[in-house]
N, CA, C and O atoms as a Tripos MOL2 file, in Angstrom:
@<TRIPOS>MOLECULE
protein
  296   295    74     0     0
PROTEIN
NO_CHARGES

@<TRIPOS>ATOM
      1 N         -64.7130   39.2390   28.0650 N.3       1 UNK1
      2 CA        -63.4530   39.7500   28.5770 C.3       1 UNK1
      3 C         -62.5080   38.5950   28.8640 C.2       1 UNK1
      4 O         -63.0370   37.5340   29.1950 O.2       1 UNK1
      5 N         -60.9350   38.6650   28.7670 N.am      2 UNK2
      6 CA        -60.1870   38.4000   28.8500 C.3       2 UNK2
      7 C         -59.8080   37.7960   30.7050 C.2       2 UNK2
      8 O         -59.8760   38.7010   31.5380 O.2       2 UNK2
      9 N         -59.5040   36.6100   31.1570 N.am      3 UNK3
     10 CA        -58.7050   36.4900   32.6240 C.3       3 UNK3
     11 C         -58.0020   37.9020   32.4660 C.2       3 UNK3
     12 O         -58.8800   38.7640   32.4150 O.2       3 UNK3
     13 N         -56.9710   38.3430   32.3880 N.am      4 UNK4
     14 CA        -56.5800   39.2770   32.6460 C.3       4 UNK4
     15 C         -57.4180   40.4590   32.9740 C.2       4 UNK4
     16 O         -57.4180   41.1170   34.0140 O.2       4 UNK4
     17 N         -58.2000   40.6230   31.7960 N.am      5 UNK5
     18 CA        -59.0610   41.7230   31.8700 C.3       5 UNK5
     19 C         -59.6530   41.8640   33.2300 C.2       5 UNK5
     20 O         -59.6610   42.8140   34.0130 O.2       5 UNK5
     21 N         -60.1480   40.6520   33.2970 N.am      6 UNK6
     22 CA        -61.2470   40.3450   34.7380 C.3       6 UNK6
     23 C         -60.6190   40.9980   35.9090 C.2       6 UNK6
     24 O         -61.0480   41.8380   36.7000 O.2       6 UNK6
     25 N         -59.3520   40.3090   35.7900 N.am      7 UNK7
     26 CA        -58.4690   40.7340   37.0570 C.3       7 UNK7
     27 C         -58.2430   42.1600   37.2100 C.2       7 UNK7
     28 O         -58.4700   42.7510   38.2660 O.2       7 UNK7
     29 N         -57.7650   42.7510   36.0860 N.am      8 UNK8
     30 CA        -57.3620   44.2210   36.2820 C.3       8 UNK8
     31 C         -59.2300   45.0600   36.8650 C.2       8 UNK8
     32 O         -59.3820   45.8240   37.8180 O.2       8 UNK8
     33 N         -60.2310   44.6030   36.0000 N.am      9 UNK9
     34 CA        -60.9430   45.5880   36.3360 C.3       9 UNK9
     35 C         -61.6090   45.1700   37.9880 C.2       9 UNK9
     36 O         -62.0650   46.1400   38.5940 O.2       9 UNK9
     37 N         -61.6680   44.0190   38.5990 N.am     10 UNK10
     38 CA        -61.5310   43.6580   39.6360 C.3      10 UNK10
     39 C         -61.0750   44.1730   41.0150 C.2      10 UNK10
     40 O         -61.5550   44.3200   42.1390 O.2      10 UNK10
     41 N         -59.5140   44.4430   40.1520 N.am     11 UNK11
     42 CA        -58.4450   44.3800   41.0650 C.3      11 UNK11
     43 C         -58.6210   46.3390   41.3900 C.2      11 UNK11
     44 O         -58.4350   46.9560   42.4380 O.2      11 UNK11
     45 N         -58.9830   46.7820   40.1960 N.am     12 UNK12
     46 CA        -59.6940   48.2220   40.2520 C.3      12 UNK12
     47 C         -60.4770   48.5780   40.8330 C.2      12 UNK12
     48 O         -60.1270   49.6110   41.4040 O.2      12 UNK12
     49 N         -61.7630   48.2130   41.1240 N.am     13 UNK13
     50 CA        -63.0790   47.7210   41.7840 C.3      13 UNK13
     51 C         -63.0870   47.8080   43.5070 C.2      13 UNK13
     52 O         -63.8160   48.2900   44.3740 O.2      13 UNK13
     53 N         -61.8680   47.0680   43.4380 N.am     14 UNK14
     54 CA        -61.4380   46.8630   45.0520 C.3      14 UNK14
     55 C         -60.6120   47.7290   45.6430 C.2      14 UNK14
     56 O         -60.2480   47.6630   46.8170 O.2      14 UNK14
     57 N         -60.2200   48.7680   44.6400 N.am     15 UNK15
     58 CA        -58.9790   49.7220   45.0740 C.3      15 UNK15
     59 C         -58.1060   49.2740   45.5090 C.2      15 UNK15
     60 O         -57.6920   49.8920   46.4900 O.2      15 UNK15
     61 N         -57.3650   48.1080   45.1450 N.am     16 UNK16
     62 CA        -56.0470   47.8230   45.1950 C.3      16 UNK16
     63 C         -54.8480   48.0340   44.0440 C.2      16 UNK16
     64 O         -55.1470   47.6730   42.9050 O.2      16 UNK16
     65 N         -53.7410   48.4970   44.2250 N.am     17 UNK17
     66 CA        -52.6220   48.5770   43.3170 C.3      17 UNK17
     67 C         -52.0200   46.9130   42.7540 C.2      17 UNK17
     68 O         -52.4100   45.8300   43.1900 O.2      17 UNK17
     69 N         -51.3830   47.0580   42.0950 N.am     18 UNK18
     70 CA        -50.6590   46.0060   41.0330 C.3      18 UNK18
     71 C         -49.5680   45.5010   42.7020 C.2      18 UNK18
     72 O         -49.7930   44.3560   43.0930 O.2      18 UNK18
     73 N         -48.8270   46.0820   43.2910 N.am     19 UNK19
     74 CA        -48.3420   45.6180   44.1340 C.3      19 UNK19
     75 C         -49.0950   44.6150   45.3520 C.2      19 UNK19
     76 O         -49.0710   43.4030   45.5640 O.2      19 UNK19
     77 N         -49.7450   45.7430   45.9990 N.am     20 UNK20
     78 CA        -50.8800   45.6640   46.5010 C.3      20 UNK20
     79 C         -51.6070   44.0570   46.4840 C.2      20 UNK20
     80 O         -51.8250   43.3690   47.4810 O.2      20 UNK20
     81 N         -51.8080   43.8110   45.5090 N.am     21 UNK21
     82 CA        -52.7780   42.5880   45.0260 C.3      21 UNK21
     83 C         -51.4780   41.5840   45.0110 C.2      21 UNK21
     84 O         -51.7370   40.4720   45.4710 O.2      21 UNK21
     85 N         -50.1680   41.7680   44.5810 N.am     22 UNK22
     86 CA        -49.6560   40.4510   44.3960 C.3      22 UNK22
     87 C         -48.9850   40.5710   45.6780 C.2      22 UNK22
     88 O         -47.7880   40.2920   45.6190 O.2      22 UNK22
     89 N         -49.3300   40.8370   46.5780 N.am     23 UNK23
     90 CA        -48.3370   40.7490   48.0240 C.3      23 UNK23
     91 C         -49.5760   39.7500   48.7250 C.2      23 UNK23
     92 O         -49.3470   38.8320   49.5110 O.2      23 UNK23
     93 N         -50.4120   40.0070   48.4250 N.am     24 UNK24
     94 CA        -51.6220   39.5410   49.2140 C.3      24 UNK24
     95 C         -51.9530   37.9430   48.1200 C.2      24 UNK24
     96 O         -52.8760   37.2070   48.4660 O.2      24 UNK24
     97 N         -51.3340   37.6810   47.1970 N.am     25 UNK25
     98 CA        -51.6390   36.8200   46.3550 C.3      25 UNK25
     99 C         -49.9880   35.9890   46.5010 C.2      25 UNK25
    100 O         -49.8690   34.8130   46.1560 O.2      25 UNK25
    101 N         -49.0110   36.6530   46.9570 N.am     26 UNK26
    102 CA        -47.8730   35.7890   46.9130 C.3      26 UNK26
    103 C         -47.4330   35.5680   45.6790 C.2      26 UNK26
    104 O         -47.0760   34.4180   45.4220 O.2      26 UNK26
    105 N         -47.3600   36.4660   44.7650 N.am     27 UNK27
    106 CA        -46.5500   36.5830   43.6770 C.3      27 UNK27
    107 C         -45.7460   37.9730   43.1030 C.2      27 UNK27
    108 O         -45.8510   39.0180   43.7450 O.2      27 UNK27
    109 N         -45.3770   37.9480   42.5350 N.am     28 UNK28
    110 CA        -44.0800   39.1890   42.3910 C.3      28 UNK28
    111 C         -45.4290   40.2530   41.4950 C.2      28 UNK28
    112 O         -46.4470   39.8270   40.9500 O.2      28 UNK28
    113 N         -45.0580   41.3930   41.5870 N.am     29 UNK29
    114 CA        -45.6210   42.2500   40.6820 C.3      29 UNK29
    115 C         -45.8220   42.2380   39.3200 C.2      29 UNK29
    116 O         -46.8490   42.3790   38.6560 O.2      29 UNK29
    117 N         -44.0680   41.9450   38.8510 N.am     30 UNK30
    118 CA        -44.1470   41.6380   37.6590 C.3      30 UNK30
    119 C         -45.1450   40.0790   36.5970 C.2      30 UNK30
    120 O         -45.3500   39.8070   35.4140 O.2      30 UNK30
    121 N         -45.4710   39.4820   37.9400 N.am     31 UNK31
    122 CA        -46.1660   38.1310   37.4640 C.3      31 UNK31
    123 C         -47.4830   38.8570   37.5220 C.2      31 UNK31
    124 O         -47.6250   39.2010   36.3490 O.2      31 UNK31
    125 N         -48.5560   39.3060   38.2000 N.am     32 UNK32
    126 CA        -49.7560   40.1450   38.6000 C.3      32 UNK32
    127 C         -49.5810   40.6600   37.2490 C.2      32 UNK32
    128 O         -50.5980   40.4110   36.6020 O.2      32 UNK32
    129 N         -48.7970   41.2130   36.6300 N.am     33 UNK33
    130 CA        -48.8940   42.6260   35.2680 C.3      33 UNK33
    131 C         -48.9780   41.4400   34.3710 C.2      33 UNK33
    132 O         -50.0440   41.4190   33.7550 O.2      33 UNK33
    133 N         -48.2220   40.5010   34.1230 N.am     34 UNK34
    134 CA        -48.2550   39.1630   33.3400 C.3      34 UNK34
    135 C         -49.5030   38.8890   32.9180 C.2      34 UNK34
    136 O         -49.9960   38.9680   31.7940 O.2      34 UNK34
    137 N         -50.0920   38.4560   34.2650 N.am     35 UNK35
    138 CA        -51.2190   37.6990   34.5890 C.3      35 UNK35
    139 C         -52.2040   38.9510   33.7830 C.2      35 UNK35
    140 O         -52.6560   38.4960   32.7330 O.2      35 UNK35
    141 N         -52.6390   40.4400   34.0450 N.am     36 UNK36
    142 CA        -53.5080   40.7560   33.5470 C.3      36 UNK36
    143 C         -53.2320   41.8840   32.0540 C.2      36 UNK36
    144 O         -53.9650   42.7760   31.6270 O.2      36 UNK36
    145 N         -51.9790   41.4280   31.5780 N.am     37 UNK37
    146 CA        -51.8410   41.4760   30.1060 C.3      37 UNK37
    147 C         -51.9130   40.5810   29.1970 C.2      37 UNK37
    148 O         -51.8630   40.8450   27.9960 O.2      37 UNK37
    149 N         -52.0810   39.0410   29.8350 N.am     38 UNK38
    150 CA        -52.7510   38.0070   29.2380 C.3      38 UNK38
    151 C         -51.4300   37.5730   28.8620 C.2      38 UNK38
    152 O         -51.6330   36.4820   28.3280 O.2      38 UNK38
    153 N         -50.1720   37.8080   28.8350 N.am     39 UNK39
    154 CA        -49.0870   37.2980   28.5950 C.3      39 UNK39
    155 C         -48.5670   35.9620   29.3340 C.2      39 UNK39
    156 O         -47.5090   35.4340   28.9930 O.2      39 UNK39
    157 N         -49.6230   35.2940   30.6830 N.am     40 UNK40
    158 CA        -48.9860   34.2740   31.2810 C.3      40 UNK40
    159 C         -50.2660   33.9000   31.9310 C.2      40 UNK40
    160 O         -51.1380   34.7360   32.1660 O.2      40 UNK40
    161 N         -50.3690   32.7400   32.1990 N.am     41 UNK41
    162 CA        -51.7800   32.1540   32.9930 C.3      41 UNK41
    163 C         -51.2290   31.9370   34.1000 C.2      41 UNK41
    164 O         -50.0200   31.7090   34.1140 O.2      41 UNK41
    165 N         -52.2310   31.9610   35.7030 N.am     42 UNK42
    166 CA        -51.6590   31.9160   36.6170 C.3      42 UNK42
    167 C         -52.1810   30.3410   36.9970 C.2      42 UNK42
    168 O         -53.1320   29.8120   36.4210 O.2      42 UNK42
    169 N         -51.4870   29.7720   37.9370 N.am     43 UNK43
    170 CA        -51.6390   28.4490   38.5720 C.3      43 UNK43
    171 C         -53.3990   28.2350   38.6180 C.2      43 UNK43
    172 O         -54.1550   28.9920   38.0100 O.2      43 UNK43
    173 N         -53.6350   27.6510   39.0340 N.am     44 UNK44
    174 CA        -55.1220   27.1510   39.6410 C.3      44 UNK44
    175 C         -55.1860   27.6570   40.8500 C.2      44 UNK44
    176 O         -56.0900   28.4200   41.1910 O.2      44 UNK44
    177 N         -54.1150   27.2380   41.7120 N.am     45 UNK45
    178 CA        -54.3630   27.2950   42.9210 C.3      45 UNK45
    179 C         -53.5800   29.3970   43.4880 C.2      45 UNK45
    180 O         -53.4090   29.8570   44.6170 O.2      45 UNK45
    181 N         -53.3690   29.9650   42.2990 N.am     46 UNK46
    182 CA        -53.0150   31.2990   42.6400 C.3      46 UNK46
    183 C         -54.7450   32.1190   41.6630 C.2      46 UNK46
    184 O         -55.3310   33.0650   42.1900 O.2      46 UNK46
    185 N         -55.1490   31.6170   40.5420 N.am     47 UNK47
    186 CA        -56.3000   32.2380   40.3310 C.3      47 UNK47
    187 C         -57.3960   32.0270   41.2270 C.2      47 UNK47
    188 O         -58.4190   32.6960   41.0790 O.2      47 UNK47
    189 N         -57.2630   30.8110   42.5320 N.am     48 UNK48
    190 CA        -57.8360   30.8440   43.3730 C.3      48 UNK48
    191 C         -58.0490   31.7060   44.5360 C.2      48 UNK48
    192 O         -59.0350   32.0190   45.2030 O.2      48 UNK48
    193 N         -56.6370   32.0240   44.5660 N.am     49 UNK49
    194 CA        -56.2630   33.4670   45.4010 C.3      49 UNK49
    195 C         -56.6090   34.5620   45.5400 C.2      49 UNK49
    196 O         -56.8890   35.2940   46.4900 O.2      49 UNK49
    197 N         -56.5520   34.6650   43.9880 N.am     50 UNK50
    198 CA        -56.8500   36.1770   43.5300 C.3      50 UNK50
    199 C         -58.0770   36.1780   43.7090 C.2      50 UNK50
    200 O         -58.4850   37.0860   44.4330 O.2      50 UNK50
    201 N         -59.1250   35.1940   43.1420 N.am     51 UNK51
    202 CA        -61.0600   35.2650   43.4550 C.3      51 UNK51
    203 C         -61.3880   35.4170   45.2810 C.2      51 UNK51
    204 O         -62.4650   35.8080   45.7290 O.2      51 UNK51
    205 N         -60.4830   35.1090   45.9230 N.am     52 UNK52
    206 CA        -60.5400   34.9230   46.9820 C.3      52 UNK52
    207 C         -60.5640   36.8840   47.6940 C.2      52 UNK52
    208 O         -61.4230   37.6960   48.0370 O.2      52 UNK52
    209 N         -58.9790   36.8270   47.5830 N.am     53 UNK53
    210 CA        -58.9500   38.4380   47.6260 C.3      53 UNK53
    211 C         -59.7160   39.5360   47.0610 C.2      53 UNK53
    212 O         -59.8530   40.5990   47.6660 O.2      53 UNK53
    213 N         -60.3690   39.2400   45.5780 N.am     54 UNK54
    214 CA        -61.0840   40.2350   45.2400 C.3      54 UNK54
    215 C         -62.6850   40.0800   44.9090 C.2      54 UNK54
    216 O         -63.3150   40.4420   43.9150 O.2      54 UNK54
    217 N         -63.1600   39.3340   46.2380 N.am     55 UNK55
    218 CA        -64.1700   39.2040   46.6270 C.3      55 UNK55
    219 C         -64.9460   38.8470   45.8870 C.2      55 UNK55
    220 O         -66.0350   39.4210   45.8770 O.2      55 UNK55
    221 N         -64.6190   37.4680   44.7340 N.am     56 UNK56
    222 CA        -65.4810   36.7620   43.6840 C.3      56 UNK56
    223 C         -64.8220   35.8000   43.3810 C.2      56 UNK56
    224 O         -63.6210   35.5770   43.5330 O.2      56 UNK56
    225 N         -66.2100   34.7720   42.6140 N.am     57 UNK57
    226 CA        -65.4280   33.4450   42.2590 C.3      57 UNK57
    227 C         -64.6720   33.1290   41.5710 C.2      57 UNK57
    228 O         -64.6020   33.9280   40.6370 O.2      57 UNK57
    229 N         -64.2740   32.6620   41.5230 N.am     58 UNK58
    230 CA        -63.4960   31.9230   40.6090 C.3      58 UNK58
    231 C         -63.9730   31.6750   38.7480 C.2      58 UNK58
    232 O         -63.0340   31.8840   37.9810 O.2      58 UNK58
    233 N         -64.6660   31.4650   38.4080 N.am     59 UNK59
    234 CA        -66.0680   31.4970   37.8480 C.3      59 UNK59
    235 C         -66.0390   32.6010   37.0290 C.2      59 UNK59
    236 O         -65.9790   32.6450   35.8000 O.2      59 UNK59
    237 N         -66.1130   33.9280   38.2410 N.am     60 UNK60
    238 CA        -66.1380   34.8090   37.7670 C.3      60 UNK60
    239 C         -64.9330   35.9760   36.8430 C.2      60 UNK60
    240 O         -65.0990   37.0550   36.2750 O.2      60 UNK60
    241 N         -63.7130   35.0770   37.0780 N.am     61 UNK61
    242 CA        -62.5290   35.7200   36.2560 C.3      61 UNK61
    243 C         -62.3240   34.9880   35.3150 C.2      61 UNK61
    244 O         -61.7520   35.5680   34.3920 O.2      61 UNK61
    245 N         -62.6350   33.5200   35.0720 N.am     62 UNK62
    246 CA        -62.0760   33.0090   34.1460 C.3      62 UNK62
    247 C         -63.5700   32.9580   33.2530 C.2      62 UNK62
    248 O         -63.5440   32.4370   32.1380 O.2      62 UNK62
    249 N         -64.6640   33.4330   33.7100 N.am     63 UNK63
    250 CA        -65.8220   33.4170   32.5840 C.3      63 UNK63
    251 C         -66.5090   31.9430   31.9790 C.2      63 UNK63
    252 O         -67.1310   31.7770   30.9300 O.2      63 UNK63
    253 N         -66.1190   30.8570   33.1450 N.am     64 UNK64
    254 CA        -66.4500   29.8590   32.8370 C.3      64 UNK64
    255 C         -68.3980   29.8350   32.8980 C.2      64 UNK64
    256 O         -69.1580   30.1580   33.8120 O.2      64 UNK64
    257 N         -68.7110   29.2450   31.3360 N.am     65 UNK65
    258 CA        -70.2980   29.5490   31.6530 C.3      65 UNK65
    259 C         -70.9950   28.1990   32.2090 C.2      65 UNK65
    260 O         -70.7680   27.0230   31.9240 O.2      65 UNK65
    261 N         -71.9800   28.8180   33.1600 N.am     66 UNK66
    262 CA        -72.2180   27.4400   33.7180 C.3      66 UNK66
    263 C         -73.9120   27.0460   32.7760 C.2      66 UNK66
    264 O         -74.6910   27.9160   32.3850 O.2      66 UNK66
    265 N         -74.0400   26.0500   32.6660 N.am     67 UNK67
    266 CA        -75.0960   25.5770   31.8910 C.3      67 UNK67
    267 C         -76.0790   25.2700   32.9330 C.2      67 UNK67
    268 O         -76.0500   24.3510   33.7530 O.2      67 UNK67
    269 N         -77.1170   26.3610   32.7370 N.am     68 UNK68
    270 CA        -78.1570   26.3380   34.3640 C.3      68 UNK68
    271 C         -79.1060   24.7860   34.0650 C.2      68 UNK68
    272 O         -79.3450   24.0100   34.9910 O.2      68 UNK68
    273 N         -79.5860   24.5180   32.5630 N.am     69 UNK69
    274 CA        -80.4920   23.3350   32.3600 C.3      69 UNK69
    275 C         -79.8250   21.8060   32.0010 C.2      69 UNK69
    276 O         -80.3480   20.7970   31.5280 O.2      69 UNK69
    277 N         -78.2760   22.1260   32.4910 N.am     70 UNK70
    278 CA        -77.6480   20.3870   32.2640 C.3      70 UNK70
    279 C         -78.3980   19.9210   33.7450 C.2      70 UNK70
    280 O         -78.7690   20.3950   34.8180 O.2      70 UNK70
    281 N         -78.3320   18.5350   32.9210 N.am     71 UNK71
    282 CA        -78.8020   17.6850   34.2290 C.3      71 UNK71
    283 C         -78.1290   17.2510   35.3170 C.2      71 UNK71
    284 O         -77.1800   16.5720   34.9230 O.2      71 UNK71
    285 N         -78.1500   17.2920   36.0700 N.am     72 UNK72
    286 CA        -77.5350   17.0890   37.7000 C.3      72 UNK72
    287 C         -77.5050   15.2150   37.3750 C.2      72 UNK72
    288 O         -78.2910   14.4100   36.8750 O.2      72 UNK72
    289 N         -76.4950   15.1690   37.8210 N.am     73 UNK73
    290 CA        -76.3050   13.4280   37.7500 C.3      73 UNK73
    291 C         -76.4030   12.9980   39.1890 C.2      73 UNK73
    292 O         -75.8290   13.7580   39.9690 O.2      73 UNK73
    293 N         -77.0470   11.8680   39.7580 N.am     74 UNK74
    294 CA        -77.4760   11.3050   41.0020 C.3      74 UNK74
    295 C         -78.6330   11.9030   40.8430 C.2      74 UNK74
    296 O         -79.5160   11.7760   41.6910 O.2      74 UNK74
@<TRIPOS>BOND
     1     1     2 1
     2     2     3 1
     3     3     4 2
     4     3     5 am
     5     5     6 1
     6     6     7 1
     7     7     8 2
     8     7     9 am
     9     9    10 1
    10    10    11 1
    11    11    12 2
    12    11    13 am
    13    13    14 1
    14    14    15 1
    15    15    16 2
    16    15    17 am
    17    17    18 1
    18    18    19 1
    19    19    20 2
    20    19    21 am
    21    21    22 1
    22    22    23 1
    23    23    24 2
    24    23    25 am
    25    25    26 1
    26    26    27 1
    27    27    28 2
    28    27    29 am
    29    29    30 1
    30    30    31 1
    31    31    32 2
    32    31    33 am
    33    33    34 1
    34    34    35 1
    35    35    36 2
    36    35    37 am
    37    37    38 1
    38    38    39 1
    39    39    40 2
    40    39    41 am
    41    41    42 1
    42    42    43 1
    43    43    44 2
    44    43    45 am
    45    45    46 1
    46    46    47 1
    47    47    48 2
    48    47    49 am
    49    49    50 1
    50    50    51 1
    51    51    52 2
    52    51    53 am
    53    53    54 1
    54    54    55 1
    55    55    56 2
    56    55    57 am
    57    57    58 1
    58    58    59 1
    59    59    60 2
    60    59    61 am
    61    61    62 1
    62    62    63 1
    63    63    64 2
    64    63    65 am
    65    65    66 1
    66    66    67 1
    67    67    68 2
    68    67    69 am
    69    69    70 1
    70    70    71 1
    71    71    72 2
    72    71    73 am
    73    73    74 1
    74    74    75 1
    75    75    76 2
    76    75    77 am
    77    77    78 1
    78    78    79 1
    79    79    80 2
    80    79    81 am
    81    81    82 1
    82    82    83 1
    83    83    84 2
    84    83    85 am
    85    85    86 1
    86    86    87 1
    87    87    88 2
    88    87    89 am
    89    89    90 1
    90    90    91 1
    91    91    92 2
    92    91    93 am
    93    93    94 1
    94    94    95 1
    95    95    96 2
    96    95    97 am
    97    97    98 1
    98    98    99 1
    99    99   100 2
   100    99   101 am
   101   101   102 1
   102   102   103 1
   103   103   104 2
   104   103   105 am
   105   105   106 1
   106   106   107 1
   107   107   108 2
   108   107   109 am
   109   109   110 1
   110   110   111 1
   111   111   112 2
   112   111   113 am
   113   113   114 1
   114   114   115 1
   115   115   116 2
   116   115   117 am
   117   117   118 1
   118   118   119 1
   119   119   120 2
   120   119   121 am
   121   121   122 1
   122   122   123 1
   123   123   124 2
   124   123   125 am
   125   125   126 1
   126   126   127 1
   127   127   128 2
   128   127   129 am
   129   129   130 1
   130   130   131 1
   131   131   132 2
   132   131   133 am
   133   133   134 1
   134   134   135 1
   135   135   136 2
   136   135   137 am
   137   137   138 1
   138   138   139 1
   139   139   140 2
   140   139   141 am
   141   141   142 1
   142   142   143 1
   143   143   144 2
   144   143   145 am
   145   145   146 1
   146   146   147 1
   147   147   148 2
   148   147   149 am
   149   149   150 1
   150   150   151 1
   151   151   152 2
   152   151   153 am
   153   153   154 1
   154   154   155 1
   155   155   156 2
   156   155   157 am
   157   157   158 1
   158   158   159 1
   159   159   160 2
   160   159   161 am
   161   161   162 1
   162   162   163 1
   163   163   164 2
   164   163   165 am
   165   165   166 1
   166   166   167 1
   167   167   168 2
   168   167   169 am
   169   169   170 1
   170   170   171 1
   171   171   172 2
   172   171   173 am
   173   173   174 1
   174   174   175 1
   175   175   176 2
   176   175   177 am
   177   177   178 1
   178   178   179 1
   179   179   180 2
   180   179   181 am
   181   181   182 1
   182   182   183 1
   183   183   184 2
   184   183   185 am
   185   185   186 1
   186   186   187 1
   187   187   188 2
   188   187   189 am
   189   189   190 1
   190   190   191 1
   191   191   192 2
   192   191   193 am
   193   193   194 1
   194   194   195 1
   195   195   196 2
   196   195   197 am
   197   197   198 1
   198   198   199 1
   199   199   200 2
   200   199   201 am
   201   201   202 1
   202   202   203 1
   203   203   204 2
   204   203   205 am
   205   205   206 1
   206   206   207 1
   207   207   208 2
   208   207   209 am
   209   209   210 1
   210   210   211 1
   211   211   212 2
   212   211   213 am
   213   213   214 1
   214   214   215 1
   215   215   216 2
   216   215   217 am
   217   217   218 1
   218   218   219 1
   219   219   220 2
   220   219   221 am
   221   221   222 1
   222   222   223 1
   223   223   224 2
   224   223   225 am
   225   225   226 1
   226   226   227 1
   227   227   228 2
   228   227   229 am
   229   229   230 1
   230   230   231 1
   231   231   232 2
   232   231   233 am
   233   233   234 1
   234   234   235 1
   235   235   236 2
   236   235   237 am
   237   237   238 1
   238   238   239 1
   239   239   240 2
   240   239   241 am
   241   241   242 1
   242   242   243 1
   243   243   244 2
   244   243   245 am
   245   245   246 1
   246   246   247 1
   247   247   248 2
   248   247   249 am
   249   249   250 1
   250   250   251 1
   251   251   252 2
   252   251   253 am
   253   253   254 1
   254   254   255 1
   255   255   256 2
   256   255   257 am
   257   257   258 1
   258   258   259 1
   259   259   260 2
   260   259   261 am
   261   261   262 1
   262   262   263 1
   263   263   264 2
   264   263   265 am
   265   265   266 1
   266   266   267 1
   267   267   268 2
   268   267   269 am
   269   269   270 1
   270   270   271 1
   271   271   272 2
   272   271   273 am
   273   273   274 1
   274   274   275 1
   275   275   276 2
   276   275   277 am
   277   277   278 1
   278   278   279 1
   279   279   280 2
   280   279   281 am
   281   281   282 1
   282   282   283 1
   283   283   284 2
   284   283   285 am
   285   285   286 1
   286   286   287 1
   287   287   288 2
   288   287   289 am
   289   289   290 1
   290   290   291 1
   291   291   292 2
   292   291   293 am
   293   293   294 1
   294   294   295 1
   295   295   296 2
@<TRIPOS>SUBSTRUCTURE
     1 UNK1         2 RESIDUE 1 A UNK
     2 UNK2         6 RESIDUE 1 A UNK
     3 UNK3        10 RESIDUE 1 A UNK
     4 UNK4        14 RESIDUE 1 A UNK
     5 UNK5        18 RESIDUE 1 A UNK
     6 UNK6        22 RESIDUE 1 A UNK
     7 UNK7        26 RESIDUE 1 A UNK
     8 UNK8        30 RESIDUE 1 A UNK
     9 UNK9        34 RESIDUE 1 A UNK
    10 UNK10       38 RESIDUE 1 A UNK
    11 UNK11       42 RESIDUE 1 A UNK
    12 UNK12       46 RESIDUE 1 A UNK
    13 UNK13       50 RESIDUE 1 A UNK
    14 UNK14       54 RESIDUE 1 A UNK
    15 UNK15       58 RESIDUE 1 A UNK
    16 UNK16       62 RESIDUE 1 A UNK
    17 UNK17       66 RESIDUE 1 A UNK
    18 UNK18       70 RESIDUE 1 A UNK
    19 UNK19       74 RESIDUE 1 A UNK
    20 UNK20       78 RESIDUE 1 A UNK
    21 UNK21       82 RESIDUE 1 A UNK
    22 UNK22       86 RESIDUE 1 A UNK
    23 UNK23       90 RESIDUE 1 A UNK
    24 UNK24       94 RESIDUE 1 A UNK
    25 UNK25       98 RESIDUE 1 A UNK
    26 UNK26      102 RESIDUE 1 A UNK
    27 UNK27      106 RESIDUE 1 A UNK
    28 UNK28      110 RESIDUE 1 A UNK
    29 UNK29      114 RESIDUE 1 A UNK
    30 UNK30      118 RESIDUE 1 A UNK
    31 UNK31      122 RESIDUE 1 A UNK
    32 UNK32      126 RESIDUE 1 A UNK
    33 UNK33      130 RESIDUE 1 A UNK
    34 UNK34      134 RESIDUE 1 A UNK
    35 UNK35      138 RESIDUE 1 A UNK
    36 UNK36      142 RESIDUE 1 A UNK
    37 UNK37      146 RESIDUE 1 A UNK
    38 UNK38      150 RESIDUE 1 A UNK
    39 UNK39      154 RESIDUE 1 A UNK
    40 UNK40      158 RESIDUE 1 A UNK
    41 UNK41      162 RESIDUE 1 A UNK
    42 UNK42      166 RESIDUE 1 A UNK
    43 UNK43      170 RESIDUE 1 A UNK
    44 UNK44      174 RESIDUE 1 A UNK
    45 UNK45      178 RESIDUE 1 A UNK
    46 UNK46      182 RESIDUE 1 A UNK
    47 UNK47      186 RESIDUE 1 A UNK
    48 UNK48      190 RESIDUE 1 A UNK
    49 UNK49      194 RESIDUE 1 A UNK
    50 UNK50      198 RESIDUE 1 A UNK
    51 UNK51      202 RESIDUE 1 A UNK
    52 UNK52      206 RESIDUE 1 A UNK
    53 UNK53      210 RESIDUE 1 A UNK
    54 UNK54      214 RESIDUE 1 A UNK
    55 UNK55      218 RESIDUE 1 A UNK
    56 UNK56      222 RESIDUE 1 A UNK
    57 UNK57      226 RESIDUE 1 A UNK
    58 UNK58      230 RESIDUE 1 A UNK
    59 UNK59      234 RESIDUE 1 A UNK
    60 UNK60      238 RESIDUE 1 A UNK
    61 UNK61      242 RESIDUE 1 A UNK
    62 UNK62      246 RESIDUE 1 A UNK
    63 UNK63      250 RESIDUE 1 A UNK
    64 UNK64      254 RESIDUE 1 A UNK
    65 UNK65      258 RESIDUE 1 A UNK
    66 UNK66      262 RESIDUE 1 A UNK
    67 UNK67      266 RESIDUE 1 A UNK
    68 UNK68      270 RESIDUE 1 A UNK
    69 UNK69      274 RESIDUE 1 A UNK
    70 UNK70      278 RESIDUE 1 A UNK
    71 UNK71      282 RESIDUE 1 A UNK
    72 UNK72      286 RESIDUE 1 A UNK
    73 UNK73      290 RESIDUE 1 A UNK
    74 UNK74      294 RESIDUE 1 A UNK
C-alpha cells in the first residue's frame, strides 16, 4: 500500500474525518486529501504527527521494511 493509502485506512480505523485528522495534525484539509491521494508527500516532521495521532509508527505508514537479521553495529 501506498503512504496515502496507509493514512486513509488508518485515519478510518480511528474514526476520524478528513477534517478531523488535519486539525489535530495542523494542516488544512485540502493538504490531508493531498497527502492520502498520493498527490503530495507530507513533511517528516507532519508524517510524524499523523503516526502519532493515529496510534502507529511511523514505520508503519510509510512501509519502511526493517531488516530483522542486519547486524547491529557496536
Amino acid at each position: 500500500m501506498s503512504l496515502g493509502q496507509n493514512i486513509r485506512l488508518r485515519r478510518y480505523e480511528a474514526g476520524l474525518t478528513q477534517r478531523e485528522l488535519a486539525e489535530r495534525i495542523d494542516v488544512t484539509q485540502a493538504a490531508l486529501n493531498m497527502f492520502e491521494n498520493d498527490r503530495r508527500q507530507p513533511a517528516f516532521s507532519t508524517g510524524l504527527r499523523i503516526a502519532e495521532v493515529l496510534g502507529c509508527r511511523p514505520e508503519d505508514l510509510y512501509e519502511i521494511p526493517i531488516d530483522k537479521n542486519r547486524r547491529k553495529d557496536g
